[in-house]
Backbone as JSON, one array per atom type, in Angstrom:
{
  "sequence": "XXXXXXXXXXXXXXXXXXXXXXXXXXXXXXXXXXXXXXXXXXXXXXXXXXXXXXXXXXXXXXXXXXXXXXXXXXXXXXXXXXXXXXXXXXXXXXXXXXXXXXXXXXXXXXXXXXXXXXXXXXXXXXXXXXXXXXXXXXXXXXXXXXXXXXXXXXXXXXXXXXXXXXXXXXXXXXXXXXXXXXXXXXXXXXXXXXXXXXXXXXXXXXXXXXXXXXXXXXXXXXXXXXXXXXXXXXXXXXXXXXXXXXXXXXXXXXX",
  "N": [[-39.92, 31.31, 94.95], [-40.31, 33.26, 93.07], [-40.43, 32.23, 90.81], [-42.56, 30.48, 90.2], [-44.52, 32.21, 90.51], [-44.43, 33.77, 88.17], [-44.32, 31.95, 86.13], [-46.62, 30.85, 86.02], [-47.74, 33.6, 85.69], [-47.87, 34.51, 82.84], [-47.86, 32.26, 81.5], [-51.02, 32.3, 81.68], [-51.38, 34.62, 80.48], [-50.83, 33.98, 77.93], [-52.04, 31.8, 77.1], [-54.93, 32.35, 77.56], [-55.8, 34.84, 76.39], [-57.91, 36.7, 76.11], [-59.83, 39.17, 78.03], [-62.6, 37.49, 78.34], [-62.11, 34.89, 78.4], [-60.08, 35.11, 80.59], [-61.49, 35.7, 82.62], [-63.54, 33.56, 82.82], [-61.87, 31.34, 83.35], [-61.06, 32.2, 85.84], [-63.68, 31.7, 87.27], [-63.18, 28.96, 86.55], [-61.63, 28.65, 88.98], [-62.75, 29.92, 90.89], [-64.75, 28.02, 91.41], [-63.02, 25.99, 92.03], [-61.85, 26.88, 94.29], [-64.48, 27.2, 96.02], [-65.27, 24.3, 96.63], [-63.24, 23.1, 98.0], [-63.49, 24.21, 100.39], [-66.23, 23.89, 100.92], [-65.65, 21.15, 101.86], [-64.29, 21.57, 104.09], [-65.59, 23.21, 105.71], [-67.45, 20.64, 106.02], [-66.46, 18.74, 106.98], [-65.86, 20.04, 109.43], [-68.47, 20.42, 110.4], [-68.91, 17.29, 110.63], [-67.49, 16.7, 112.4], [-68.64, 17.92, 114.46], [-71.0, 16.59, 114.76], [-70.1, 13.83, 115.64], [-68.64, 14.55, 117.9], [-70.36, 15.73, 119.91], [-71.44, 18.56, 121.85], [-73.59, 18.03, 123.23], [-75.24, 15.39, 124.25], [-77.61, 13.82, 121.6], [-80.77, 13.6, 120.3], [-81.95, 10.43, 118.68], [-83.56, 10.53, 116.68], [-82.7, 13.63, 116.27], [-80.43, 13.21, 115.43], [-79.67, 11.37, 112.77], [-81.11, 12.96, 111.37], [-79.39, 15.41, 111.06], [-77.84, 13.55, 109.88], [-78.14, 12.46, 107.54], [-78.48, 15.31, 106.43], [-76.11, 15.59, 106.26], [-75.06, 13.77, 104.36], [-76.18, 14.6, 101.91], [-75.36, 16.67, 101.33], [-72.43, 16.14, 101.18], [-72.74, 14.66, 98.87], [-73.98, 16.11, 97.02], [-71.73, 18.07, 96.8], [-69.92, 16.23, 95.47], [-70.93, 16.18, 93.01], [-70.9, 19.05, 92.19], [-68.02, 19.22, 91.58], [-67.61, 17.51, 89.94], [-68.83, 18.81, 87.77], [-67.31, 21.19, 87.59], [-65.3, 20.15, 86.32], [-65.98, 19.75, 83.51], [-66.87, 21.97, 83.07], [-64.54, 23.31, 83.07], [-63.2, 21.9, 80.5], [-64.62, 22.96, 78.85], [-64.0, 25.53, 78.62], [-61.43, 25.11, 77.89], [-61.58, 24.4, 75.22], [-63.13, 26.62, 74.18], [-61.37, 28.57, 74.18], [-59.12, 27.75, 73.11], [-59.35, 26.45, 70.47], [-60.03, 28.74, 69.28], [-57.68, 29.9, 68.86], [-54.86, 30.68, 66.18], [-54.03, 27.36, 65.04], [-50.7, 25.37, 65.31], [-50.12, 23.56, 64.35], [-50.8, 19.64, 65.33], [-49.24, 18.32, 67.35], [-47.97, 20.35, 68.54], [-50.88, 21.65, 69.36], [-51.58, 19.95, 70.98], [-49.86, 19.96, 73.16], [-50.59, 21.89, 73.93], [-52.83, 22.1, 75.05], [-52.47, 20.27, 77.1], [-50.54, 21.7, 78.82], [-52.65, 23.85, 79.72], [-54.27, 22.34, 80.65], [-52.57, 21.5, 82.85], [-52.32, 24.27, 84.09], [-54.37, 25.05, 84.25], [-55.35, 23.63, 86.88], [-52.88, 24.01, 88.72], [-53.44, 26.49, 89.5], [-55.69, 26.15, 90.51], [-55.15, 24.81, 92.84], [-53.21, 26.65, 94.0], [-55.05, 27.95, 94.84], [-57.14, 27.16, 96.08], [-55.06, 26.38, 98.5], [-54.62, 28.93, 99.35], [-57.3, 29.66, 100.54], [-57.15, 27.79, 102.25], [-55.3, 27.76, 104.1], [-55.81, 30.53, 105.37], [-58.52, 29.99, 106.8], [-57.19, 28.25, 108.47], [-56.16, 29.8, 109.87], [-58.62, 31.38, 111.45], [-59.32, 29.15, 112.66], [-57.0, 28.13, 114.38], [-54.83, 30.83, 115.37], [-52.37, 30.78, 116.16], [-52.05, 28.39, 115.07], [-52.25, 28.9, 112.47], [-49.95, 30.69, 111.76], [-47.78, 29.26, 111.73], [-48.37, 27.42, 109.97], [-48.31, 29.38, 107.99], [-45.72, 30.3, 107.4], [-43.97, 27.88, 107.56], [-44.88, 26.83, 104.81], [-44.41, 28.89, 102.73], [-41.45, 27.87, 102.86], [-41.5, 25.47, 101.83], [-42.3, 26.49, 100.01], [-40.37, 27.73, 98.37], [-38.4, 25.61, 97.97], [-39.66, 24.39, 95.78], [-39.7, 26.03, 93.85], [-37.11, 26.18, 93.11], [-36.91, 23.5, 92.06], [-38.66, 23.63, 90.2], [-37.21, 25.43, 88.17], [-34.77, 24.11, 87.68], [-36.18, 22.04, 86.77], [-37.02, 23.09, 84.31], [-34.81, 23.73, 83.14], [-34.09, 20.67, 82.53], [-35.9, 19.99, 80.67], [-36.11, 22.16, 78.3], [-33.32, 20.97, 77.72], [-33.68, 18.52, 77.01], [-35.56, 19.22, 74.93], [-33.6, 20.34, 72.8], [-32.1, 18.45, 72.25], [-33.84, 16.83, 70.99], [-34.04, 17.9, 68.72], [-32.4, 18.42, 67.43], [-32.2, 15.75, 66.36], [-31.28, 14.11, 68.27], [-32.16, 12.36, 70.11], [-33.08, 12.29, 74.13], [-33.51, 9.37, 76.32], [-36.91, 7.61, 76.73], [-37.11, 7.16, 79.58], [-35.53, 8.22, 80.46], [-36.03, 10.94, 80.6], [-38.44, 10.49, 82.27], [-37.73, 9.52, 84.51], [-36.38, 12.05, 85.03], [-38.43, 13.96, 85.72], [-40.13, 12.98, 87.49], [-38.69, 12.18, 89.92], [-38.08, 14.71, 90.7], [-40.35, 15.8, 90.76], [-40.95, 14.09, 93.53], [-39.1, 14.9, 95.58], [-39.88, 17.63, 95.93], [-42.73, 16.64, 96.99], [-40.88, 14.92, 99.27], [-40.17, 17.39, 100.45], [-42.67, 18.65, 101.3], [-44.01, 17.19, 102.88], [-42.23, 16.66, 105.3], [-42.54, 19.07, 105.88], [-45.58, 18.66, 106.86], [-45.31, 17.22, 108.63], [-44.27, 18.95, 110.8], [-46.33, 20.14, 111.14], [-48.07, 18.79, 112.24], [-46.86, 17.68, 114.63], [-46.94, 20.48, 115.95], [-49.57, 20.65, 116.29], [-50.31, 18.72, 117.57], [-48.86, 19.7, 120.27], [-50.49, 22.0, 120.84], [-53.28, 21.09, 121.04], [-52.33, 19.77, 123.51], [-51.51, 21.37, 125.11], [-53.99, 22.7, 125.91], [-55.02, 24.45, 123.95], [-56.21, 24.12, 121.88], [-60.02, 22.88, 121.03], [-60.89, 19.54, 120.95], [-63.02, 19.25, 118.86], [-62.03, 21.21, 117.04], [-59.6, 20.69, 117.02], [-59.1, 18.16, 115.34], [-61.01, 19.17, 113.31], [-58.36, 20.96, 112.07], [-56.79, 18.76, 112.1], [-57.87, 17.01, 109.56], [-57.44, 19.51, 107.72], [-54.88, 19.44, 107.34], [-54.04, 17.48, 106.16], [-55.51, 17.95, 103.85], [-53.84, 20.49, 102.85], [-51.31, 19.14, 102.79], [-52.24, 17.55, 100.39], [-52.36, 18.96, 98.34], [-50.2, 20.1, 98.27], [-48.7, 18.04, 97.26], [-49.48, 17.14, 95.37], [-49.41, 19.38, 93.61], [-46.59, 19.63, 93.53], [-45.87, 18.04, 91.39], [-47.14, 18.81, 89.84], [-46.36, 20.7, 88.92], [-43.89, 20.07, 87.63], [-45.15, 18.31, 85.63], [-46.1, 20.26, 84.16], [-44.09, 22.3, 83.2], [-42.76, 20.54, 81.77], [-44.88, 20.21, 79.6], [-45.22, 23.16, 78.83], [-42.61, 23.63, 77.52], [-42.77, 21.96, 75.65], [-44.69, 22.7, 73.84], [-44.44, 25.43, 73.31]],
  "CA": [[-41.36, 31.49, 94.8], [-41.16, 34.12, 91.81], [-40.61, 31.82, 89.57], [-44.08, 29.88, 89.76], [-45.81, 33.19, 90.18], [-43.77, 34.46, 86.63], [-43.97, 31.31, 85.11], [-48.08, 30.83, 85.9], [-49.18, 34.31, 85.0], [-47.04, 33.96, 81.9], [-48.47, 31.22, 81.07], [-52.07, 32.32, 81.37], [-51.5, 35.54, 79.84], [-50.5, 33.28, 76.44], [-53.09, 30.8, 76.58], [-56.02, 32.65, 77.5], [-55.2, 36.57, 76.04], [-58.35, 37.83, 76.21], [-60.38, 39.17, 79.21], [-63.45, 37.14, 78.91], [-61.48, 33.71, 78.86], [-59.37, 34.55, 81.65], [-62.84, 35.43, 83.44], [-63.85, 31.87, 83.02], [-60.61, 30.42, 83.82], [-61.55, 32.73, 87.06], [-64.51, 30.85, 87.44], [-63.06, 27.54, 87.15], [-60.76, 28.65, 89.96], [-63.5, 29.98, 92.2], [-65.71, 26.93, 91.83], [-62.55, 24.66, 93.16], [-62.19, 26.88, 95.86], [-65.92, 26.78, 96.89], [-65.47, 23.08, 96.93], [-62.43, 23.16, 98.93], [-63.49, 25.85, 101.47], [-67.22, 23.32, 101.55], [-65.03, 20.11, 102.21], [-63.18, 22.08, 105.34], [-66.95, 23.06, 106.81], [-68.19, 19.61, 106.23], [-65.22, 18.36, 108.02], [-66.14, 20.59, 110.45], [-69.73, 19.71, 110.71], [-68.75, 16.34, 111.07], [-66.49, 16.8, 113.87], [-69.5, 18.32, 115.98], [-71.85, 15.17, 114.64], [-69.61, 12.7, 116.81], [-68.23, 15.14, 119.14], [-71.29, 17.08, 120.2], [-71.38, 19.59, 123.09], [-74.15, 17.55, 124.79], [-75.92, 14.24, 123.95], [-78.41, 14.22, 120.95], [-81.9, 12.17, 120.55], [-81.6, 9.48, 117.68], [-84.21, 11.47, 115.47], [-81.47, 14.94, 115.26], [-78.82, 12.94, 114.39], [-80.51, 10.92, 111.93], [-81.59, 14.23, 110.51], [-78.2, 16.03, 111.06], [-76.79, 12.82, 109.41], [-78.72, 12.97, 106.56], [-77.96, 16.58, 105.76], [-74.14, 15.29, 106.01], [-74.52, 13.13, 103.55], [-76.95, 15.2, 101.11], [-74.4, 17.68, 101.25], [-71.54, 15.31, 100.28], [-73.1, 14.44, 97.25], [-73.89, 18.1, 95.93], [-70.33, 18.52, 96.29], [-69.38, 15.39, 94.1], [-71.57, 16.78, 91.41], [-70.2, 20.51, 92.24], [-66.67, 18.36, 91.38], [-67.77, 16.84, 88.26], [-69.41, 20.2, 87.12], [-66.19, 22.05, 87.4], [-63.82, 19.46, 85.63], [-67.12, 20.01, 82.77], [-67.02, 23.26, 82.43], [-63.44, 23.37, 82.6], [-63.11, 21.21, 79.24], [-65.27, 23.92, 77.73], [-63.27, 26.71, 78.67], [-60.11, 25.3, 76.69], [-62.36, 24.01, 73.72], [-63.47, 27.86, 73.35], [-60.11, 29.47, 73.84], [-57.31, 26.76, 71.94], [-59.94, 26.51, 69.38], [-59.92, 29.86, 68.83], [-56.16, 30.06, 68.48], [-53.86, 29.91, 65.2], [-53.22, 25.88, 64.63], [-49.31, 25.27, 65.32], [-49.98, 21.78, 64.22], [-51.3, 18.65, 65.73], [-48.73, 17.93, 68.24], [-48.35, 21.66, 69.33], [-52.02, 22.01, 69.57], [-51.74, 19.04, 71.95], [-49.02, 20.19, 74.18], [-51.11, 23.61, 74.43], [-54.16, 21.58, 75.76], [-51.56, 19.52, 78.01], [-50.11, 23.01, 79.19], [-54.09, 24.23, 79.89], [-54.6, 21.35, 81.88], [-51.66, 21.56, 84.12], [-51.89, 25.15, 84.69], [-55.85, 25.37, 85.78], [-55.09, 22.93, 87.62], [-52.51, 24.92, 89.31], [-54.06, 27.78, 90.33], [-56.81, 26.12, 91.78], [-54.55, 24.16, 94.0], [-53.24, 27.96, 94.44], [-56.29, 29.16, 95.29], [-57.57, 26.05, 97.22], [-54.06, 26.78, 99.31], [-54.5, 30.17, 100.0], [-58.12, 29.52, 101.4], [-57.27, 27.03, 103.62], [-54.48, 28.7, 105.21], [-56.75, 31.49, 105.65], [-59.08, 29.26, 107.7], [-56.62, 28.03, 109.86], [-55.98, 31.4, 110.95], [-59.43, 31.48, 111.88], [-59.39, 27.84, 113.99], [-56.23, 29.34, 115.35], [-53.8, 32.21, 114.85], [-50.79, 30.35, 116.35], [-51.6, 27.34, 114.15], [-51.84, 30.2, 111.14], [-48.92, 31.65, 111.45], [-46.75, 28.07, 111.6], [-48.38, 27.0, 108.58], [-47.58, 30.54, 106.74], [-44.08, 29.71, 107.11], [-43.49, 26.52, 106.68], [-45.55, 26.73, 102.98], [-43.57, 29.68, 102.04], [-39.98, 27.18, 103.0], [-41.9, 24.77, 100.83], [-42.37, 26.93, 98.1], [-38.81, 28.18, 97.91], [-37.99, 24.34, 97.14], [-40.46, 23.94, 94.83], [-39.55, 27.48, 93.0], [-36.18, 26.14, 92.97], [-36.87, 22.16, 91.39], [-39.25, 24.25, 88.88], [-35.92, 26.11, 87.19], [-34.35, 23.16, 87.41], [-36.55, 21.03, 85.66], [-37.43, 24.18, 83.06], [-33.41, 23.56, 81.95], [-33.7, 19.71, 82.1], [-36.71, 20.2, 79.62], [-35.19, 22.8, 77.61], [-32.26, 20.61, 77.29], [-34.7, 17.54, 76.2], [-36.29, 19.42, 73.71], [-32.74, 20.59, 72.08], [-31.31, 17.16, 71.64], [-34.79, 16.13, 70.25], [-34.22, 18.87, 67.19], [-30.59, 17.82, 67.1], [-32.01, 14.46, 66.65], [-30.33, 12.83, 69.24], [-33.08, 12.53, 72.02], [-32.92, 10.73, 75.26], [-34.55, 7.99, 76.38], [-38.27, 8.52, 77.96], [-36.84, 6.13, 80.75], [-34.46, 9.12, 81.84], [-37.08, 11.88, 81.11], [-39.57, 10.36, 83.02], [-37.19, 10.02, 85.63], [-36.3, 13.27, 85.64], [-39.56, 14.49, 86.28], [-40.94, 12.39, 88.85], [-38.21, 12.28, 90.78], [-37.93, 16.14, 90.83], [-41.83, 15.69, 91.62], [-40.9, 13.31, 95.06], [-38.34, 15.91, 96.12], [-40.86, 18.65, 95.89], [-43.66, 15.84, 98.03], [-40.68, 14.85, 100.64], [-39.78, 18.91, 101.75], [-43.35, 19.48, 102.11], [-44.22, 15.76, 104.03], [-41.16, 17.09, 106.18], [-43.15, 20.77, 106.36], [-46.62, 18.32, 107.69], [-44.63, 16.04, 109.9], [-43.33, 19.78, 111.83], [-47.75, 20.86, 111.75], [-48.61, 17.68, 113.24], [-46.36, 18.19, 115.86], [-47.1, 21.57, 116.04], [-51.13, 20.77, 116.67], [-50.28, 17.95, 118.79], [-48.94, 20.27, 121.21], [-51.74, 22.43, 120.87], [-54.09, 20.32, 122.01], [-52.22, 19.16, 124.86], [-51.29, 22.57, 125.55], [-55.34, 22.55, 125.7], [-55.09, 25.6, 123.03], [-57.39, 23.97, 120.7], [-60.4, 21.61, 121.58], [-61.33, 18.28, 120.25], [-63.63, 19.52, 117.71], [-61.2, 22.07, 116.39], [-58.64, 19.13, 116.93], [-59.97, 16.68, 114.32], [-60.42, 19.65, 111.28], [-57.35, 21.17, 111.57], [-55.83, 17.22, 111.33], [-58.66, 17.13, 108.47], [-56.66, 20.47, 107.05], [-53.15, 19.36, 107.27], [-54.33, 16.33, 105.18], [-55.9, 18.61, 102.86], [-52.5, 20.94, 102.83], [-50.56, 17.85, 102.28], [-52.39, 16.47, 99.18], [-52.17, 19.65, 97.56], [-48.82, 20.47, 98.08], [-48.03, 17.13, 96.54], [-50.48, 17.2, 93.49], [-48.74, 21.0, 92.8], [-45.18, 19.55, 93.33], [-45.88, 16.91, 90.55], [-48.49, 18.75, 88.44], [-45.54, 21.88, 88.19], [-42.96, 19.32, 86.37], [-45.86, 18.4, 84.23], [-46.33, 21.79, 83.44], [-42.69, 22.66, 82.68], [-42.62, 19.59, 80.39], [-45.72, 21.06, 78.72], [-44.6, 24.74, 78.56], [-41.43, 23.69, 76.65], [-43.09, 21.36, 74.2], [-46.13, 23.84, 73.92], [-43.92, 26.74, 72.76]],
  "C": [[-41.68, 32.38, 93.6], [-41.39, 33.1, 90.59], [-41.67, 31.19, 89.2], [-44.89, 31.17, 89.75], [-45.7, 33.81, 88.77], [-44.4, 33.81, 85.8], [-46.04, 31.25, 84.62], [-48.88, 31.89, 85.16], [-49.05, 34.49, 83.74], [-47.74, 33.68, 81.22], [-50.15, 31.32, 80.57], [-52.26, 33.4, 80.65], [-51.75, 34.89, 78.1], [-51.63, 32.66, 76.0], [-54.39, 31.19, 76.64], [-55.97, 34.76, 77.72], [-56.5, 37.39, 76.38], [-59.46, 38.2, 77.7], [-61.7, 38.21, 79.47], [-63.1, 35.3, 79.19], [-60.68, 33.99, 80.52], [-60.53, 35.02, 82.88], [-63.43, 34.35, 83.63], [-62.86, 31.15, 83.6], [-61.02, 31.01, 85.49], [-62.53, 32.14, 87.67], [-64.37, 29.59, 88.03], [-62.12, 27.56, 88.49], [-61.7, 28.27, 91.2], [-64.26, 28.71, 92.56], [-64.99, 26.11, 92.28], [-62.2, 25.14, 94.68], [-63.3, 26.5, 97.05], [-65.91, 25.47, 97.56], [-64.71, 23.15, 97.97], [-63.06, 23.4, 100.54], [-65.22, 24.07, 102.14], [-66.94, 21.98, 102.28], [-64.79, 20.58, 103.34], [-64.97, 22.1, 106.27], [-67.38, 21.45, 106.65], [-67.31, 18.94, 106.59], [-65.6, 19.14, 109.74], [-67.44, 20.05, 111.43], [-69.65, 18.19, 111.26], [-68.24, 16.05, 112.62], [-67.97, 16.96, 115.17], [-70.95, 17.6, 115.72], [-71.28, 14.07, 115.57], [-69.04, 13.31, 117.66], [-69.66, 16.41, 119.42], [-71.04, 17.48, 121.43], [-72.16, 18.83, 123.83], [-75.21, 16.63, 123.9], [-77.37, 14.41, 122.65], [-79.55, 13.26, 121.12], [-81.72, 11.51, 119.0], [-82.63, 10.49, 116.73], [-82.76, 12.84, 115.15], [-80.76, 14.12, 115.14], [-79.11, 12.11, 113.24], [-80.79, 12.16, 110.84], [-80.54, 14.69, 109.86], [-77.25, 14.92, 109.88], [-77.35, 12.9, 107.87], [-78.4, 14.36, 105.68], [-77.02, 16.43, 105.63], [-73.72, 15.17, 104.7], [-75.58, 13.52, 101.75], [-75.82, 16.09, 100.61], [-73.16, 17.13, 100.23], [-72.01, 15.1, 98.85], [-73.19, 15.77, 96.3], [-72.43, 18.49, 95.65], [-69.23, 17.61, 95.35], [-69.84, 15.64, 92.91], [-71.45, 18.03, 91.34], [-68.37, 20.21, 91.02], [-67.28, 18.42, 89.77], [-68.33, 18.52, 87.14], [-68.56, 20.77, 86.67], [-65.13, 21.58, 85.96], [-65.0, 20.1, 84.13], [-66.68, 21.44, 82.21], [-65.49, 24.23, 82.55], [-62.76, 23.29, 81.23], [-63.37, 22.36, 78.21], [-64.76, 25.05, 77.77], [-62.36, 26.46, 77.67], [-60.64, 25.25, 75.75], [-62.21, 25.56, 73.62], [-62.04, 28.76, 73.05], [-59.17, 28.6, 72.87], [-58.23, 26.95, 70.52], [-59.96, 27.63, 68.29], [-58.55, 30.27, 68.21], [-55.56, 29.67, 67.0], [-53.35, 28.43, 65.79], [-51.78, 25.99, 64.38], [-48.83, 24.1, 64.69], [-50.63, 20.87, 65.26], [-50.57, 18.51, 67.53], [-48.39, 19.06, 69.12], [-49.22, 21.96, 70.06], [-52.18, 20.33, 70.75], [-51.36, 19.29, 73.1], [-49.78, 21.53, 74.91], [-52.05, 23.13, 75.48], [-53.56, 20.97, 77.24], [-51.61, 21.03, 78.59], [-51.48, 23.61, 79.8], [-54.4, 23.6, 81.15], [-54.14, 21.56, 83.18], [-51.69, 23.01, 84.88], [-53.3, 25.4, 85.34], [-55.97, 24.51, 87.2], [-53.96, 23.32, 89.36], [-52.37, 25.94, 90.34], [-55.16, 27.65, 90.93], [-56.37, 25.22, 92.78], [-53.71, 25.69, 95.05], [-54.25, 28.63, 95.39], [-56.99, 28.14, 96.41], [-56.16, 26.36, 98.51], [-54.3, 28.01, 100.1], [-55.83, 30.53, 101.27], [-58.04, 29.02, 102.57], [-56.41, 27.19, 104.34], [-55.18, 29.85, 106.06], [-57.79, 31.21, 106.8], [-58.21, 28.95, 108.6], [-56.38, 28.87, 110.91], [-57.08, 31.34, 111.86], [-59.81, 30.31, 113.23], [-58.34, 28.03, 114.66], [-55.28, 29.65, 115.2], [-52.61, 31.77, 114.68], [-50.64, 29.13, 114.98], [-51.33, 28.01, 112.54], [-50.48, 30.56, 110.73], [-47.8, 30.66, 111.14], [-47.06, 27.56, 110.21], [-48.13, 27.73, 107.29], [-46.12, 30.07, 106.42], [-43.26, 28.54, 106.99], [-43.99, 26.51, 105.33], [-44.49, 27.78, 102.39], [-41.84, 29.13, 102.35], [-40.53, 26.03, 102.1], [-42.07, 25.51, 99.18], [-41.13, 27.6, 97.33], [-38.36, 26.93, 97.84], [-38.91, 23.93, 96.0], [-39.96, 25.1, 93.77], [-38.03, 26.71, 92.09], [-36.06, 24.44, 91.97], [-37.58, 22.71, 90.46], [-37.98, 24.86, 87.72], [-34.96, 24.88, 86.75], [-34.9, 22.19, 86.44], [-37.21, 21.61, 84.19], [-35.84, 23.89, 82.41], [-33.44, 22.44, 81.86], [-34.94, 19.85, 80.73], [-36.54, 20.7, 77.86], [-33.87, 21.66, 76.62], [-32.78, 19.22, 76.91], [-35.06, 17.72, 75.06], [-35.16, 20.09, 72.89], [-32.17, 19.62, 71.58], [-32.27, 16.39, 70.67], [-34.85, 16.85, 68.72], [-32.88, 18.56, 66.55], [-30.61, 16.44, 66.6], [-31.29, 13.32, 66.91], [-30.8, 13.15, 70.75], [-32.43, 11.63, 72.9], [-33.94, 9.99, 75.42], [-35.63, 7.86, 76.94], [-37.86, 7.65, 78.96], [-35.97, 7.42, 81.82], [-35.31, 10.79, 81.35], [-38.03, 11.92, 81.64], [-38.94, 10.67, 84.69], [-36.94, 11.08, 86.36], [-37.11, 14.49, 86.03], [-40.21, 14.05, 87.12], [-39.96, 12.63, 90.0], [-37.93, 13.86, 91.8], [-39.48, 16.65, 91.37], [-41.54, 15.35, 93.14], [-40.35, 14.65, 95.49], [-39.35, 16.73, 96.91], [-42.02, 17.91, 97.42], [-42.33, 15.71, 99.08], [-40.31, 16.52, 101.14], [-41.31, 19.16, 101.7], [-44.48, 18.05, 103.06], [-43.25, 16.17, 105.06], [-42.16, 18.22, 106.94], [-44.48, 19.96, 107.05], [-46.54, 17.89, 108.9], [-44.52, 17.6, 111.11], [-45.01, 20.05, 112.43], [-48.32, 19.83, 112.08], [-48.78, 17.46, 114.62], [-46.57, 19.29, 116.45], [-48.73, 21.18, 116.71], [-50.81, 19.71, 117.37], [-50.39, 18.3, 119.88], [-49.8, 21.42, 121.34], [-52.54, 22.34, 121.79], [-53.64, 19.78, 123.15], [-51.74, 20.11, 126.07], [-52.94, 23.32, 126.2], [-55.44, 24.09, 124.67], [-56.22, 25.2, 122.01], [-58.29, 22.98, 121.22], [-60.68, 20.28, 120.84], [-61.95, 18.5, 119.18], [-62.46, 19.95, 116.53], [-60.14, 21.36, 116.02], [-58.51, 18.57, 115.27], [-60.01, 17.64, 113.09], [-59.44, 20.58, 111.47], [-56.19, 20.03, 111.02], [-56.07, 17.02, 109.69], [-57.59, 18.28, 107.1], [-55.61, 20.5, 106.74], [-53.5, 18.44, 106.87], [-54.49, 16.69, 104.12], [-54.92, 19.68, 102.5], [-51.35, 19.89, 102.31], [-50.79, 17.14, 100.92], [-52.21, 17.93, 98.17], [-50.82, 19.79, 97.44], [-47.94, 19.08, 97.32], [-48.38, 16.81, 95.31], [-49.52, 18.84, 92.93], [-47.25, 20.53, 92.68], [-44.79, 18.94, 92.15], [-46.8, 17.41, 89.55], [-46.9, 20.38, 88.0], [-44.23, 21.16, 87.31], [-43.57, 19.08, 85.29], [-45.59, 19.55, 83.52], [-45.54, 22.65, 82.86], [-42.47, 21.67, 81.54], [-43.42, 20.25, 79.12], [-45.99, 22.48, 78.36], [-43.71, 24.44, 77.54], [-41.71, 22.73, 75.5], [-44.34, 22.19, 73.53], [-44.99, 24.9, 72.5], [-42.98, 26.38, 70.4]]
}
């Protein structure tokens, strides 16, 4: 696990040096948490739209449904906003930067990409663990530790694919590259890895909230968005397993 926390702050220290960039980059974090965090309540909300406590009249739900889907939309144009004013964050900082060249100044932008990207799957992570605590403690504490046995394989295919990189971009100066057929490979596949130990780590909190609920520990409502949450745990941990090879590719052609 140190090595993504090394390699990330590293990383942002370089690309965005001075305090009022990495205040924006802060920004673009918080605004994917917000989203995150508003996806999990409107998951929630939903849940107690078809599971209500006690029969509604066709006007509130009509209403209630309405606000559902008002909501949804603010947060697709919350979405689009972010990626927006993401763009404009690197424009002001790379721009700003000494020109390394064309193809440098590409890999930097690449490298930008992958790492805000990153930390708001970071930061989207850390929230929604945080919540679970809150829907419930036991399910909290199973999903602390399985993520942190996921992130000591991920720490560990990150070093790994920082020396196959490394050792890409030495044969390419030596000119005597390899073939993008076996550096693609060796980044996706080092991506799957990363997706099957933490599809392994969902498969255990599935089971884990199965018996839960049949344990009656959680109810139906609560049911339905913690499933909602271990969906949303699952796509991150597989977008970060596959966006941190990017990001090692584009660190070592960056530099």
């Amino acid at each position: 696990m140190k090595i993504i926390v090394t390699e990330l702050i590293k990383t942002t220290n370089d690309l965005f040096p001075s305090r009022k960039e990495v205040r924006m980059v802060i920004g673009v974090i918080g605004l994917a948490i917000f989203i995150s965090i508003s996806e999990l309540m409107m998951a929630h909300f939903f849940s107690l739209l078809i599971l209500p406590d006690k029969p509604r009249s066709s006007g509130n739900l009509i209403f209630l449904s309405f606000i559902f889907l008002l909501s949804f939309a603010v947060l697709r144009l919350a979405n689009f906003a972010k990626e927006h004013h993401k763009l404009n964050v690197f424009e002001k900082s790379l721009n700003n930067q000494e020109s390394q060249g064309r193809a440098s100044d590409s890999w930097r932008w690449a490298t930008a990409m992958e790492l805000t990207t990153l930390l708001s799957m970071c930061g989207r992570l850390i929230v929604v663990s945080a919540i679970l605590f809150y829907f419930s403690p036991i399910f909290g504490i199973c999903n602390l530790l399985i993520g942190i046995g996921i992130f000591q394989v991920l720490s560990y295919r990150l070093s790994q694919q920082f020396k196959s990189q490394y050792n890409f971009r030495y044969k390419q100066l030596k000119k005597e590259p390899v073939t993008n057929a076996e550096k693609v490979r060796t980044r996706i596949i080092a991506g799957e890895i990363g997706s099957l130990a933490s599809s392994a780590g969902l498969i255990c909190l599935f089971g884990i909230l199965i018996f839960l609920y049949a344990k009656d520990y959680v109810d139906p409502a609560k049911a339905f968005v913690l499933f909602i949450a271990i969906r949303m745990v699952g796509q991150i941990y597989t977008g970060f397993s596959s966006g941190l090879m990017r990001f090692a590719r584009a660190r070592v052609y960056s530099e």
